[in-house]
N, C-alpha and C positions, 0 to 999 in steps of 0.2 A: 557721598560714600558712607556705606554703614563702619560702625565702630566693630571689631572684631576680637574677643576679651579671651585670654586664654592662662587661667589664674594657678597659682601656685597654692600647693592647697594648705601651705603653713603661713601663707597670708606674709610670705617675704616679699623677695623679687619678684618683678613682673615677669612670666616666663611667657616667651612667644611664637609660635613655630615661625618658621620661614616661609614667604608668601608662596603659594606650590597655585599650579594650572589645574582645572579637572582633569584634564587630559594625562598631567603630569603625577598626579594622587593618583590614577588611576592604574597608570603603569607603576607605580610604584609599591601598589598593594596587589599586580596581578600575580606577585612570587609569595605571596602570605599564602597561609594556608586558609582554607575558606572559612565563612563567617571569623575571623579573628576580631576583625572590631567592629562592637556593637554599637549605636547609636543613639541612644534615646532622646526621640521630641517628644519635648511639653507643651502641651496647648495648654496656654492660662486663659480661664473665662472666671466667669460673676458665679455662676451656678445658680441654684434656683428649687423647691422645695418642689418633690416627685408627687406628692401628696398632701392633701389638705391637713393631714398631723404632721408632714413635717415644714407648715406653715410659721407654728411658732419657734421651736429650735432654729430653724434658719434665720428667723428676727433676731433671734437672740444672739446668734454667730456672726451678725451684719451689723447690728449696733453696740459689740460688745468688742470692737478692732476699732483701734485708738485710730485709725486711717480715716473711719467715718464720722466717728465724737471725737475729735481729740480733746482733752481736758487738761486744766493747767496741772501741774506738780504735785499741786495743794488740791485737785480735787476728783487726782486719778484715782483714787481706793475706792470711789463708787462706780466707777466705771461696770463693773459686772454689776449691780445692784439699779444701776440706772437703764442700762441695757436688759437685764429682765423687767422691771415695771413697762418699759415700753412694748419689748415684743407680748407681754401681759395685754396690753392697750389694743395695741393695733393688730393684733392676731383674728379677733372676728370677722372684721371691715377684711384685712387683706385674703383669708377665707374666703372672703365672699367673691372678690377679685378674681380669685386662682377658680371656683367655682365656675362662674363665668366661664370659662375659656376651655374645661374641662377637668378641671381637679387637680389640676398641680401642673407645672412648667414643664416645656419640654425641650427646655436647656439643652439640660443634662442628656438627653435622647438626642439630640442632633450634634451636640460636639461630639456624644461618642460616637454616634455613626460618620462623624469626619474624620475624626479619627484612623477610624478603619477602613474608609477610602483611601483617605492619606496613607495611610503606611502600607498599601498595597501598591500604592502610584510611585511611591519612594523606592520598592523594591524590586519595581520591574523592569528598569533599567538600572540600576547600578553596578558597583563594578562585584564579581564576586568574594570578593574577600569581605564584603560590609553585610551591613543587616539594619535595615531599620525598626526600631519598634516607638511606637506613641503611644504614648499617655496622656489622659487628661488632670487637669489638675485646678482642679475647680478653687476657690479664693472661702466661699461661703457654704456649700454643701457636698456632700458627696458627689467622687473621690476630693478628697481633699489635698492637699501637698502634698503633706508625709504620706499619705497612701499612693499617689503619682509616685513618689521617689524609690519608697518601700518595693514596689514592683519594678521598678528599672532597675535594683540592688539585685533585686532574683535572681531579672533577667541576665547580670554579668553585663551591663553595659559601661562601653570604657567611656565615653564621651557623651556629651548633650549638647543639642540644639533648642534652648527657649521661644517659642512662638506665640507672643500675644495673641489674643482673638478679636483683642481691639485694634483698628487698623491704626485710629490717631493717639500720639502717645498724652494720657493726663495724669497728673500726680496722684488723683484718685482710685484711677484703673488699674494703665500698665503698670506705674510705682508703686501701687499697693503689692498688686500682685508680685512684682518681680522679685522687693522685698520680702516680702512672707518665704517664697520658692526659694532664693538665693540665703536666705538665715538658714531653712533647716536644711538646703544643700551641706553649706558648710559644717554645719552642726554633726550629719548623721552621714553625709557621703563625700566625704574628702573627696575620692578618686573623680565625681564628676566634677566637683568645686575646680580640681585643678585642670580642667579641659572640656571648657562650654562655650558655647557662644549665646548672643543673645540677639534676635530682631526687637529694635525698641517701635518702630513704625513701619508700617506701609502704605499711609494715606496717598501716596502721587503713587504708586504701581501701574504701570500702565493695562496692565491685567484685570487688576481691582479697579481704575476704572473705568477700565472697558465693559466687562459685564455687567458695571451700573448703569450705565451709558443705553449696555444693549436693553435692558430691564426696564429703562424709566422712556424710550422708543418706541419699546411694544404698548404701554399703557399711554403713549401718548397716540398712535395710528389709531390702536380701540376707540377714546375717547375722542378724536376728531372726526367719529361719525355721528356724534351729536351738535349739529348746526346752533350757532352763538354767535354773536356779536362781537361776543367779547372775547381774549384769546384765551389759550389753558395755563392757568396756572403749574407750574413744579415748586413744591415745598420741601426742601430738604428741612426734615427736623433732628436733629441732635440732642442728645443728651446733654443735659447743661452742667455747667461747673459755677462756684460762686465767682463773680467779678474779681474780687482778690486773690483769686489763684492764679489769675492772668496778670494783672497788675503789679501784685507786689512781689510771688513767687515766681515770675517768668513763665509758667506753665505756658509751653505750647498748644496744647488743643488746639484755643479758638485758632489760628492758625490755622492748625493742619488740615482743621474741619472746612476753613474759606478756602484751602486752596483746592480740597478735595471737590467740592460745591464746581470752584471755576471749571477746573479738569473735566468736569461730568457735563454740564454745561457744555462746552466747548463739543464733545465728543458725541454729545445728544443731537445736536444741534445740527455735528455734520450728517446726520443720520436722519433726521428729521427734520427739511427746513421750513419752518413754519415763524409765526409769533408769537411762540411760547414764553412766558415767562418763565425767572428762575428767581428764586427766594431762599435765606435761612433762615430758622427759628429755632430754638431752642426748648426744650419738653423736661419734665420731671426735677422744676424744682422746689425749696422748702425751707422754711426758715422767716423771718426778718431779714434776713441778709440779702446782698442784689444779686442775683444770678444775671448769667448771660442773656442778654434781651438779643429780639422780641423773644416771650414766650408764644409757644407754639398756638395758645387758645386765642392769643391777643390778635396774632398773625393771622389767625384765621375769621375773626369778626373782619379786622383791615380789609380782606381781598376778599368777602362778600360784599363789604361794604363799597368795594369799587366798584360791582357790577358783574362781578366774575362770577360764574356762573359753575364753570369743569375744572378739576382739581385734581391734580398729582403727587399725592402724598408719598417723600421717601424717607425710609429709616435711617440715615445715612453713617450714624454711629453702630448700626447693629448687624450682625451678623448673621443671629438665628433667629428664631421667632424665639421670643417667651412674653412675658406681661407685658413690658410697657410697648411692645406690637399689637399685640392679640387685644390686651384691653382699655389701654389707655389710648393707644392711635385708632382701633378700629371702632371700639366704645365710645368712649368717651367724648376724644375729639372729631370723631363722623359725626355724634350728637352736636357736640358745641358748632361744627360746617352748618349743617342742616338746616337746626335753627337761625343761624345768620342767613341764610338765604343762598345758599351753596346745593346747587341743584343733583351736580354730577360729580361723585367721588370715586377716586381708583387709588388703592394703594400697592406700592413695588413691595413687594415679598421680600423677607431679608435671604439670604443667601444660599443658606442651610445645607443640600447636599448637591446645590449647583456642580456641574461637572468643570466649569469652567472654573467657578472658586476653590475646587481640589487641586485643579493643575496651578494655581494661583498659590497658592499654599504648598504645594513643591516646591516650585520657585524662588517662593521665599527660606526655603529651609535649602536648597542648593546653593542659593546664593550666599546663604550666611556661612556655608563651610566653606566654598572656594572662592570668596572675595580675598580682594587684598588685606591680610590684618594691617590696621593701625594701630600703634601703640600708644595707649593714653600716655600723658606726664603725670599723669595722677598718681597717688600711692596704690600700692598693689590694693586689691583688693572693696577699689573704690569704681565704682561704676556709674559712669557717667552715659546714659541710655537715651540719648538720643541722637540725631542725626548730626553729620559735622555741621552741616549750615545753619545749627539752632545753638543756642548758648548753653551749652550745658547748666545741669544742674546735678547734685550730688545728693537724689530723692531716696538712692538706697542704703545709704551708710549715715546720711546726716552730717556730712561735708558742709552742707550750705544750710545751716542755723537758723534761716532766713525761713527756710520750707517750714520746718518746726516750731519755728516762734507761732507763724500762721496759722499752724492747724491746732496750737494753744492758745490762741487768744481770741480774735474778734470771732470770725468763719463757727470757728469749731463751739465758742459760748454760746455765741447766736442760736445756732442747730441746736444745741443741747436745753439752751433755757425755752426754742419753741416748742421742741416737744416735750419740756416737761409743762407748758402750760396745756399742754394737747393732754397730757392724762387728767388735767383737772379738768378741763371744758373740753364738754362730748362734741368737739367740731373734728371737721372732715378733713386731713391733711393730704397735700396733693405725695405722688409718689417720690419715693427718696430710693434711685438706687434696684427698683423694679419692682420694690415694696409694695 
């Protein structure tokens, strides 16, 4: 069951409505007078630079958030100063990247047109006294937070609904994100602060993954009309986290990500009975440090090396197209298949303005308002953002000291001293973050 937060906006008591039915919310606003309460969803995403000049400023907005370098005590005053030499560094190369694919991400172009399927799909059946509006609220480029929020203050909304764009929750993503949103909520909009909700995951949706299921189906009937020996590979690749975010901070990801894998698995499978394989790996990561193994390139030498032949590539952390779809899975590592001896490749599409992933993202926005609230034990104002059946962890207030020691010392030095040997030696660094 989801956690269901409804905060006081002097950061006292916990204040919580009473559990109410849709049915019963329903009847209960049909004596308001119409539109009286507004609503605004936020979709939190990564964002992603529109155009090849705003390659570097976004470097610089991505390495310059102590979420991605965190640095000890003693060495956070270079923080902007070390985040500009880098996006300085790597702004040609990743130029080139964005080049590639078309000249800039196109993010920011599909969350907002989710956006605005979504908030038409939210409005057309609800009850009349509500109004849905969404916003996007990008983490690293435009719109950014305070301009998501700035526009929900316009609009006169009493209430907010939080909607990650990441389905599984990591301390690097949803937590970055939700932090950032939830400071300058309380910061600049009291009235939402005190009556929001939040989805911290959706990895097991039965929705979400059923239209992976149905996606990674069709590329397998296609691809079973080229005669092998061997069976077809399905590669789920993820976006990787270091090892010690799972280890020593609890982060759920790897988790969420195995179980999404099984789910998809399971549901492909009743759809397609064949001898397909199914596989994870892990993509995009950087450092000294251990990320989550296999990585995706390692993964793919392995099952050429077996003799496999057809190949099912899925994104399985993403949701819209941008860089590490467009150029690093279809690039990059179709190059590294290839060469290994990988005859036949299909990649599943991420999401984007799927019909099915709209009413999916209703769903989770319906569900978050007329679930049962739980009331944490926590101190007001503490949000613990994830599922009951995971352990929580206290990523957005810094409850659990544990999270923060982490991203100050081994993880965060590590990343920080690789790339600064990266601006002395002209080598290639793999993507960090869609980089």
């Amino acid at each position: 069951m989801r956690l269901l937060f409804f905060f006081a906006a002097s950061c006292g008591a916990l204040s919580v409505a009473p559990p109410v039915s849709a049915s019963a919310s329903a009847s209960a606003s049909a004596s308001a007078s119409p539109k009286t309460n507004r609503i605004a969803v936020f979709l939190l995403n990564l964002g992603g630079p529109e155009t090849l000049k705003d390659v570097e400023p976004f470097l610089y907005n991505l390495f310059a958030d102590p979420d991605i370098i965190r640095l000890p005590a003693a060495m956070s005053g270079i923080q902007t100063a070390l985040a500009w030499l880098i996006a300085k560094r790597r702004a040609p190369r990743s130029r080139q990247a964005y080049d590639s694919i078309g000249g800039g991400s196109p993010i920011t172009r599909f969350t907002t047109a989710q956006a605005e399927l979504l908030e038409t799909a939210l409005n057309e059946d609800c009850d009349s006294s509500l109004e849905f509006k969404c916003y996007v609220a990008m983490r690293y480029w435009h719109p950014f937070t305070d301009e998501a929020l700035a526009k929900a203050a316009e609009d006169d909304c009493r209430s907010a609904v939080v909607l990650p764009l990441y389905p599984h929750f990591s301390i690097s993503t949803t937590g970055s994100s939700l932090r950032a949103l939830l400071a300058e909520m309380q910061a600049s909009q009291p009235r939402l602060m005190a009556r929001h909700t939040v989805v911290p995951s959706w990895h097991q949706a039965p929705g979400y993954v059923d239209i992976l299921a149905r996606l990674v189906a069709d590329e397998l009937r296609d691809l079973a009309k080229v005669p092998s020996e061997k069976p077809i590979c399905v590669l789920f690749s993820a976006h990787g986290v270091p090892v010690s975010y799972i280890e020593r901070a609890g982060d759920p990801y790897k988790r969420h990500i195995e179980a999404t894998v099984r789910l998809v698995a399971e549901a492909t499978r009743a759809r397609v009975r064949d001898d397909t394989t199914y596989e994870l790996s892990f993509q995009s990561r950087v450092g000294p440090v251990e990320w989550l193994r296999p990585y995706t390139d390692d993964a793919l030498v392995d099952i050429a090396n077996r003799g496999i032949k057809r190949i099912v590539v899925v994104p399985i952390s993403f949701v819209s197209e941008h860089i590490e779809t467009l150029e690093e899975i279809d690039i990059e590592y179709r190059e590294v298949a290839e060469t290994a001896g990988i005859q036949h490749w299909r990649r599943v599409p991420a999401l984007n303005l799927d019909a099915d992933f709209i009413r999916e993202l209703k769903f989770q926005v319906n569900d978050a308002l007329y679930a049962k609230p739980v009331v944490s034990t926590s101190e007001a104002c503490v949000v613990n953002s994830f599922d009951l059946d995971d352990r929580p962890l206290g990523v957005l207030t810094g409850v659990e000291k544990d999270v923060e020691r982490l991203n100050s010392k081994t993880a965060a030095v590590a990343i920080a001293l690789a790339l600064l040997i990266e601006l002395l030696a002209n080598t290639r660094a793999i993507h960090l973050f869609g980089v």
